[in-house]
C-alpha positions in Angstrom: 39.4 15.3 -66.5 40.9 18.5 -68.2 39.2 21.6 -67.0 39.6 25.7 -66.4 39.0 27.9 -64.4 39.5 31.8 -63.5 41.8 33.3 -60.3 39.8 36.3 -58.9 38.9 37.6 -55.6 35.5 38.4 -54.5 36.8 41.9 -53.2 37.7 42.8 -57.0 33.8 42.2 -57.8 32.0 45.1 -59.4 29.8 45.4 -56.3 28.6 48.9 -55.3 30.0 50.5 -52.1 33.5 50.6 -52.3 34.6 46.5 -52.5 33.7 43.6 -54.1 30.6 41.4 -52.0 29.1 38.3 -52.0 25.9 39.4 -53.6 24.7 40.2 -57.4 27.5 41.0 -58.7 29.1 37.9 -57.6 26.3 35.9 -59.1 27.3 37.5 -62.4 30.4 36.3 -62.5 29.3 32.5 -61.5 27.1 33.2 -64.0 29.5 34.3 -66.7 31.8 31.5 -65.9 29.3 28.9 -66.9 28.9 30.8 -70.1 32.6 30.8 -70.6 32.7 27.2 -70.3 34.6 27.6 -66.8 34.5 25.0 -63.8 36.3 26.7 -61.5 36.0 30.0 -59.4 39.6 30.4 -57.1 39.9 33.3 -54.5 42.1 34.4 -52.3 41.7 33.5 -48.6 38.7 35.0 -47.6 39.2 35.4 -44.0 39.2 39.3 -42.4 42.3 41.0 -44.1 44.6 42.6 -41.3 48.3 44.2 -41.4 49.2 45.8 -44.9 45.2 44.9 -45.9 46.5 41.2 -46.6 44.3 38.5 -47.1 47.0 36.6 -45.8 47.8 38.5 -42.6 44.6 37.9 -41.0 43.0 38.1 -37.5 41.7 35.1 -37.9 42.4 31.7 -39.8 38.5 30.5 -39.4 36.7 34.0 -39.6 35.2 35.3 -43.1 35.9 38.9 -43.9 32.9 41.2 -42.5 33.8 43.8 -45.8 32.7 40.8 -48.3 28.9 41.1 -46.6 26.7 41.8 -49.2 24.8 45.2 -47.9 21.8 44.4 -50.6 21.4 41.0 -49.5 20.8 42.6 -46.2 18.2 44.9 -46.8 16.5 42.2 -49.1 16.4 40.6 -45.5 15.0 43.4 -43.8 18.0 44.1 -41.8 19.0 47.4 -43.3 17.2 50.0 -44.9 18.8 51.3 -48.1 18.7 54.6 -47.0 21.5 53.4 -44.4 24.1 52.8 -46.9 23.3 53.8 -50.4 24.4 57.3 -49.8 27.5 56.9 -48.1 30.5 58.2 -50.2 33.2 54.9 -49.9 36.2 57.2 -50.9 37.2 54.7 -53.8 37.3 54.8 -57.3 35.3 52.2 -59.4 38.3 49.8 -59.6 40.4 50.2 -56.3 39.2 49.3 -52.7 40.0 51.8 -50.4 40.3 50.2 -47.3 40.9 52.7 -44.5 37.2 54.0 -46.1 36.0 50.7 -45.7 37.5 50.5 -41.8 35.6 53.8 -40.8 32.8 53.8 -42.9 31.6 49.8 -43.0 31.4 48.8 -39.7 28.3 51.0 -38.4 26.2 49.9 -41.3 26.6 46.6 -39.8 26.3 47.5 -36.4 22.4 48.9 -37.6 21.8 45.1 -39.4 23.4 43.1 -35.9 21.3 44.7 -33.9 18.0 43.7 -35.7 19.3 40.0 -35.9 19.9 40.1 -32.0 16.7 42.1 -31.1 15.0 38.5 -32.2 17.9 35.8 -32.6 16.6 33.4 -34.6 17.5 29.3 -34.1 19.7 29.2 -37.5 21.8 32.5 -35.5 22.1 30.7 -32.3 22.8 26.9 -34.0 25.5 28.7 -35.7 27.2 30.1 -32.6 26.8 26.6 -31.0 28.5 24.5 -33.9 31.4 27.3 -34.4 31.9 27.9 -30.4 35.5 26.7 -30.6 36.9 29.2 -32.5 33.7 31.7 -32.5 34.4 32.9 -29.2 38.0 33.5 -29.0 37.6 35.5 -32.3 34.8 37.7 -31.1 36.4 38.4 -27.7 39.8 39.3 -29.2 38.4 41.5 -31.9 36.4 43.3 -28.9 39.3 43.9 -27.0 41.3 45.3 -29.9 38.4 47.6 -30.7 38.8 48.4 -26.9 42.2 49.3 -26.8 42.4 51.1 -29.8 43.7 48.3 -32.1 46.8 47.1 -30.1 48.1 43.9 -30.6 47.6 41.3 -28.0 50.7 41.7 -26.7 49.8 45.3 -25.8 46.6 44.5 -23.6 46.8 44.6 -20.1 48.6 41.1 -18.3 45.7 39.6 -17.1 43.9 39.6 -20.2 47.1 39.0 -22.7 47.5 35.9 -20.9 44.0 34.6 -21.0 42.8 34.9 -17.0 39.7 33.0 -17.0 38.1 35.9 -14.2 39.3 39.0 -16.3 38.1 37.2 -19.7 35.1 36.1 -17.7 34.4 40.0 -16.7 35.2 41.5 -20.4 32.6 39.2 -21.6 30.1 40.6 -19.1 31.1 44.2 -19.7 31.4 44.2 -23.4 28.5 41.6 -24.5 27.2 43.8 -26.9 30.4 44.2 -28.7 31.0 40.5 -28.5 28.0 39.7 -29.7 28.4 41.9 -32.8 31.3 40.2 -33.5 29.6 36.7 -34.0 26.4 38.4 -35.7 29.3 39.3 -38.3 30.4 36.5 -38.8 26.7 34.4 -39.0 25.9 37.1 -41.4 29.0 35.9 -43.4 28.6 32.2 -43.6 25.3 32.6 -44.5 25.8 34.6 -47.7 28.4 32.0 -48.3 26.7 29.2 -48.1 23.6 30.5 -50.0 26.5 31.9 -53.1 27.8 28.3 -52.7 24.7 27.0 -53.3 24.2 29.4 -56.3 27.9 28.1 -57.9 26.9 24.5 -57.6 23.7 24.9 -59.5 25.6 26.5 -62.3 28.6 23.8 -62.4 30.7 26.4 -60.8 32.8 25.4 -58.2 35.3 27.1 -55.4 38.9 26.6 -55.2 39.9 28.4 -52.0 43.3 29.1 -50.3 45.1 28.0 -47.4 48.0 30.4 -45.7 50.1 27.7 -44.0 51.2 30.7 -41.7 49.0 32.7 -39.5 49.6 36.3 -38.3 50.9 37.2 -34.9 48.3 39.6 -34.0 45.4 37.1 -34.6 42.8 35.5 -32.5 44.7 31.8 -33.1 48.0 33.0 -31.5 46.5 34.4 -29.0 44.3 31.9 -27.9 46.8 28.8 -27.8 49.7 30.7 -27.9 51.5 27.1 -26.8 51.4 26.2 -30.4 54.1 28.4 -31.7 57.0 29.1 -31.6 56.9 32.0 -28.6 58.4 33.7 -25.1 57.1 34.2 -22.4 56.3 37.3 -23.2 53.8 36.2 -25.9 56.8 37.3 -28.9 58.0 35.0 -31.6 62.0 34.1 -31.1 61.9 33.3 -35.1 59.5 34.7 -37.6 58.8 32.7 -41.2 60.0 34.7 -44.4 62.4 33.1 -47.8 66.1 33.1 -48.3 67.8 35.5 -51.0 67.2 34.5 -54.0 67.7 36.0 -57.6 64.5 38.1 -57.2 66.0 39.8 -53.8 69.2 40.4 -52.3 67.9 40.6 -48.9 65.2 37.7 -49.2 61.8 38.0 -47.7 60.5 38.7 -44.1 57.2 37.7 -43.4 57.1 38.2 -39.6 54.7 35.4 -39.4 55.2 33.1 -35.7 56.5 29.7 -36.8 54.9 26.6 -35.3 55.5 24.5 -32.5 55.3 21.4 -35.1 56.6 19.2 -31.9 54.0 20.4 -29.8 51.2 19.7 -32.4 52.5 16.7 -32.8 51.9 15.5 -29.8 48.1 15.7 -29.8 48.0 14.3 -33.6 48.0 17.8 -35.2 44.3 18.7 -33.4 44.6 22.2 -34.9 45.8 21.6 -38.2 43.2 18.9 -38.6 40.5 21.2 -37.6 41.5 23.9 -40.3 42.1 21.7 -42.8 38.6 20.1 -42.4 37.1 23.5 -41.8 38.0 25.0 -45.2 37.6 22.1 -47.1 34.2 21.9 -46.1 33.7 25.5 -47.6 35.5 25.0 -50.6 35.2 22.4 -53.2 39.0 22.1 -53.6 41.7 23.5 -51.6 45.2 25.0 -52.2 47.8 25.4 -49.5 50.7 28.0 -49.8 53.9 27.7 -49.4 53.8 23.6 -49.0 57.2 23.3 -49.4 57.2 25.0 -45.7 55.9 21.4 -44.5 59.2 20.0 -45.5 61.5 22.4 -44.0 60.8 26.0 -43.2 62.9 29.6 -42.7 63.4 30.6 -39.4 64.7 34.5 -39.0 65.6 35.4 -35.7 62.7 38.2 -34.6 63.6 41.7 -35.2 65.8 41.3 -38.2 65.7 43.9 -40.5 65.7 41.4 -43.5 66.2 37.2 -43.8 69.4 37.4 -44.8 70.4 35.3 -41.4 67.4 33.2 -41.7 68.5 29.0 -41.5 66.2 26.4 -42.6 64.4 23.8 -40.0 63.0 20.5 -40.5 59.0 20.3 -41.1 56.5 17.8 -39.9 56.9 16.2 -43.5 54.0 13.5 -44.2 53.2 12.6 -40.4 51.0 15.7 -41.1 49.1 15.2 -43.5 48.7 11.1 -42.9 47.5 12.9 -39.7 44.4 15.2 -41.5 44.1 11.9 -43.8 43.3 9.5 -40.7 40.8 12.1 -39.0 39.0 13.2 -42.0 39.9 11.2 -44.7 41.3 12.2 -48.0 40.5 15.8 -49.2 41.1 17.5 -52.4 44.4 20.1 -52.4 46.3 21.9 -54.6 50.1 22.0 -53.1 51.5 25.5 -53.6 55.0 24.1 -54.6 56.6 27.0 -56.4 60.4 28.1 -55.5 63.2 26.5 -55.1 63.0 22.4 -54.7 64.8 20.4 -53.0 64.7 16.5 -53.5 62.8 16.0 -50.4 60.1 18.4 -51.1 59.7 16.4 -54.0 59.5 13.4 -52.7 57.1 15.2 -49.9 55.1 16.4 -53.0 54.8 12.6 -54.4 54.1 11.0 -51.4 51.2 13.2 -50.5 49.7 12.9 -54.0 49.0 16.5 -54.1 48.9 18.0 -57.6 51.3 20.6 -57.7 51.3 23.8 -59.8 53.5 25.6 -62.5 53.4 28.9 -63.8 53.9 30.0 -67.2 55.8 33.5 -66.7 58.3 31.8 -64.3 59.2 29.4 -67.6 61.1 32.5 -69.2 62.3 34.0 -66.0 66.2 33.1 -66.1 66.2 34.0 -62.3 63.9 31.0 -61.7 66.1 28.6 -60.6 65.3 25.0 -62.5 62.8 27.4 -64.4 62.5 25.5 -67.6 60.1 23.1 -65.6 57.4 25.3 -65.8 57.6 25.6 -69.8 54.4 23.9 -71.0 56.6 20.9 -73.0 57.5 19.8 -69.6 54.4 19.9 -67.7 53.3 16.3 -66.3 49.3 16.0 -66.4 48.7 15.9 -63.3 49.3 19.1 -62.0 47.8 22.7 -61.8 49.0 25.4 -64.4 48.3 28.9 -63.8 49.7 32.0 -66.6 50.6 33.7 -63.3 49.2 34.1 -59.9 48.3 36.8 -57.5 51.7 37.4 -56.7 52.8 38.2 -60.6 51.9 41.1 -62.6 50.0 40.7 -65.3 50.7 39.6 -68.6 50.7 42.7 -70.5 52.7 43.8 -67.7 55.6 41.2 -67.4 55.6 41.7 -71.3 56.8 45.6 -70.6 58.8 45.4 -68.2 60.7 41.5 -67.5 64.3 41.2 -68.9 63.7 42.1 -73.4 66.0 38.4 -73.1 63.1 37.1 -71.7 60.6 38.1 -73.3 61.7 37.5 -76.9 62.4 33.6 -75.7 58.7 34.0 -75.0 57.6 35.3 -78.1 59.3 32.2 -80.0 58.6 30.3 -77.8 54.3 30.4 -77.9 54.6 32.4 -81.2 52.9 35.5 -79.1 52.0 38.3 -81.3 50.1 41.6 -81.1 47.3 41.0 -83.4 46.1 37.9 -81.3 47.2 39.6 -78.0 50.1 38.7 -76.1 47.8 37.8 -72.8 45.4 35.9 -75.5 48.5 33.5 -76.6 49.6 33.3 -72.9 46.3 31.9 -72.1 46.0 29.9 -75.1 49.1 27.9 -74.6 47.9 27.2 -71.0 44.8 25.8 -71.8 46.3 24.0 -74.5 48.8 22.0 -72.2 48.4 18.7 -70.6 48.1 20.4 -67.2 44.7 18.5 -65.9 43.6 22.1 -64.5 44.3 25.6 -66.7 43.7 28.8 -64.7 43.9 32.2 -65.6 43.7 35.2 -64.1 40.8 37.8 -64.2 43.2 40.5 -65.4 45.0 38.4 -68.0 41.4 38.0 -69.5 40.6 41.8 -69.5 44.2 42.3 -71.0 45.3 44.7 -67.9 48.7 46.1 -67.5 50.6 46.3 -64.1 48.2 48.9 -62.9 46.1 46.1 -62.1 48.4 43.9 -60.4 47.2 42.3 -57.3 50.4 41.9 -55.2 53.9 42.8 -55.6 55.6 40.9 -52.4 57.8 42.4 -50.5 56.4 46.0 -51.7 53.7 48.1 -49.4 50.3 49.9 -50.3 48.4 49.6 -53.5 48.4 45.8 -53.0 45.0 43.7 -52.6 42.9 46.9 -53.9 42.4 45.8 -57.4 38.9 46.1 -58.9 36.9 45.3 -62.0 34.9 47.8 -63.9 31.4 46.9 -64.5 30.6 45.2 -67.4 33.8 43.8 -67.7 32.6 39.9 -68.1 30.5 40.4 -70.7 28.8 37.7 -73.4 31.3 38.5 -76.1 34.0 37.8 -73.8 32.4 34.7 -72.3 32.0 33.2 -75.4 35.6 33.9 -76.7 36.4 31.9 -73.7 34.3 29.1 -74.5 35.4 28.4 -78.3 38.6 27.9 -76.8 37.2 25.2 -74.1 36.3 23.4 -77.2 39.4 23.5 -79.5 41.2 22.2 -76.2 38.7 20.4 -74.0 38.6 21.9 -71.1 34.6 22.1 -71.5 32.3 20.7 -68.4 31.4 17.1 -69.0 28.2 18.8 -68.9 28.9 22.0 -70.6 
């Protein structure tokens, strides 16, 4: 069934103080989606953002972000009073998160609304600690002693505790159970303004696509708490850290830092942990994409403390066994494989096998750096897979318009017949939705015609990435309806739309 949807996060919300939330103004844009004839809602992952404020370099790959708490929602359920948060000055402007605001300013408004959940714990709280104990507690007792020692990484804590001592975890528990417990209050808080916006989407014919990091980071509560399933010393420190080759786009390639798996290890107890997070996030979602797939084939490995990946070598994956893995223990799921890049033949044939759709994106189909990049023109998209205008990691329309090679662009301009009267970001969009792709999305800021200033993430760049906000009003009727008319001329409407 052809169908569309829209890529924004929930931090670039219009919400009041200082980042986007899972409250009103998120029910807005569910809202305005059914209006604009949408089906999907995609985010970014929305787990606790950590180094660089990444949504992808995050302290934990099962923990929701404690920033996306609706304050509102909160005081509508008598756990804050608005005089506790209304007046505090969140250092941002109206469409840029300011996160180190956030950091100082966000957390004691939460402490106030823990503290009255755990002054009478209620049996939905203390179900929800029971059913998420196995990775509930390791997250709440790392992020308690980071906050104790002054946001060290793991590797930084004293031995004892660095290397998971049952006594000295067994006496941090005991000495900091208040700040333990306000760490799982966070996150019940989360899950349940989740599952209540979920519930919200589905009634409107809305539904989530969510996002999968394959990696984790290295200062997280999963690395630390079974550090045996990557690739580490002894000393708890990767020996090769995940990043891409050098390509047209950079001389020196990309360095994630990320630990790389111990795929042998995992394999030997069926994938356990894979399994579990696949499951896990499906559950939340109603469809799934996983980045960088082609990282199941074969991977990067850089040797740790490189500068750059220029001396990075590629290393075989777990391929299919993985996913026939996830497959056996939970049956088939619905995901979107992140396939961009270079191809080889057996990611390909990785790709068919799985029966993953996979994605194109329009801007790369002009980019003559893209290697192979005339596959993600729309005359040779196969129907099956997911087509995107560009994603978080691309600037904008309006921006790729100003600044890619003129070459480039004027290929595009012949190419979709863009011109300025229609909009060049309303002729990007067009040809997208008019393609045979079985799934269209476009991002928020390609509908609001944005320039670069908007841009979500520029990789291998730091700051001003991931701060990106909408101004109120922005998804408005006229707007929604625009949308909608062109559902119609190229059915992508609901079935029940």
């Amino acid at each position: 069934m052809r169908s569309s949807g829209v890529l924004m996060h929930l931090s670039s919300l219009a919400s009041p103080y200082g980042i986007g939330t899972m409250g009103k103004a998120a029910r807005d844009f569910v809202d305005f989606l059914q209006q604009a004839g949408q089906t999907y809602w995609q985010l970014l992952p929305i787990c606790p953002t950590g180094y660089g404020d990444s949504p992808y370099q995050s302290f934990s790959t099962f923990a929701g972000n404690p920033y996306l708490i609706d304050l509102d929602l909160l005081a509508e359920d008598g756990l804050l009073e608005r005089s506790e948060y209304e007046n505090i000055d969140w250092e941002a402007q109206p469409d840029t998160v300011n996160y180190s605001a956030l950091y100082r300013l966000r957390y004691p408004v939460l402490r106030l609304a823990a503290e009255r959940v755990l002054d009478r714990p209620q049996d939905d709280y203390l179900r929800f600690c029971r059913e998420n104990t196995d990775w509930l507690a390791d997250y709440a007792m790392f992020m308690t002693l980071k906050e104790v020692y002054g946001g060290a990484a793991w590797q930084q804590w004293p031995e004892p505790l660095r290397y998971r001592d049952p006594l000295a975890l067994q006496e941090a528990r005991l000495r900091y159970c208040d700040k333990v417990a306000f760490w799982q209050v966070t996150q019940y808080l989360f899950y349940r303004q989740w599952n209540d916006l979920r519930v919200y989407a589905d009634s409107r014919g809305i539904r989530f696509i969510g996002d999968l990091p394959i990696y984790v980071s290295l200062d997280s509560a999963d690395v630390w708490s079974h550090p045996e399933l990557f690739q580490l010393d002894r000393k708890g420190f990767p020996t090769e850290v995940a990043g891409c080759p050098p390509d047209g786009f950079s001389a020196d390639g990309q360095l994630w830092g990320n630990p790389l798996f111990n795929w042998e290890r995992m394999a030997g107890d069926g994938y356990a942990w894979w399994v579990k997070r696949i499951a896990f996030w499906c559950e939340k979602y109603s469809r799934l994409r996983i980045d960088h797939f082609r990282g199941f084939d074969s991977y990067f490995a850089i040797p740790f403390g490189d500068e750059n990946a220029r001396r990075g070598v590629w290393r075989k994956g777990p391929g299919m066994e993985l996913f026939r893995a996830v497959e056996r223990a939970v049956g088939r799921r619905d995901i979107i494989a992140e396939d961009l890049g270079y191809l080889t033949d057996s990611v390909r044939q990785l790709l068919a096998e799985s029966g993953f759709p996979g994605m194109k994106v329009l801007e790369f189909g002009f980019d003559r750096r893209e290697p192979d990049h005339e596959v993600y023109l729309p005359h040779n998209y196969p129907r099956g897979c997911v087509a995107y205008v560009g994603t978080h990691d691309n600037d904008t329309v309006q921006g790729w318009m100003a600044s890619a090679d003129p070459v480039d662009v004027a290929h595009a301009r012949e190419y979709l017949g863009l011109s300025s009267e229609e909009g060049y970001h309303w002729g990007m969009m067009r040809a997208l939705w008019a393609s045979v792709a079985d799934l269209a999305v476009v991002q928020a800021q390609d509908l609001l015609g944005l320039g670069s200033e908007s841009r979500m993430n520029t990789p291998g760049s730091m700051g001003g990435n991931w701060c990106w906000r909408a101004l109120p009003g922005s998804f408005n009727a006229q707007l929604a309806w625009r949308m909608r008319r062109q559902m119609e001329l190229y059915g992508r409407l609901p079935q029940n739309g």
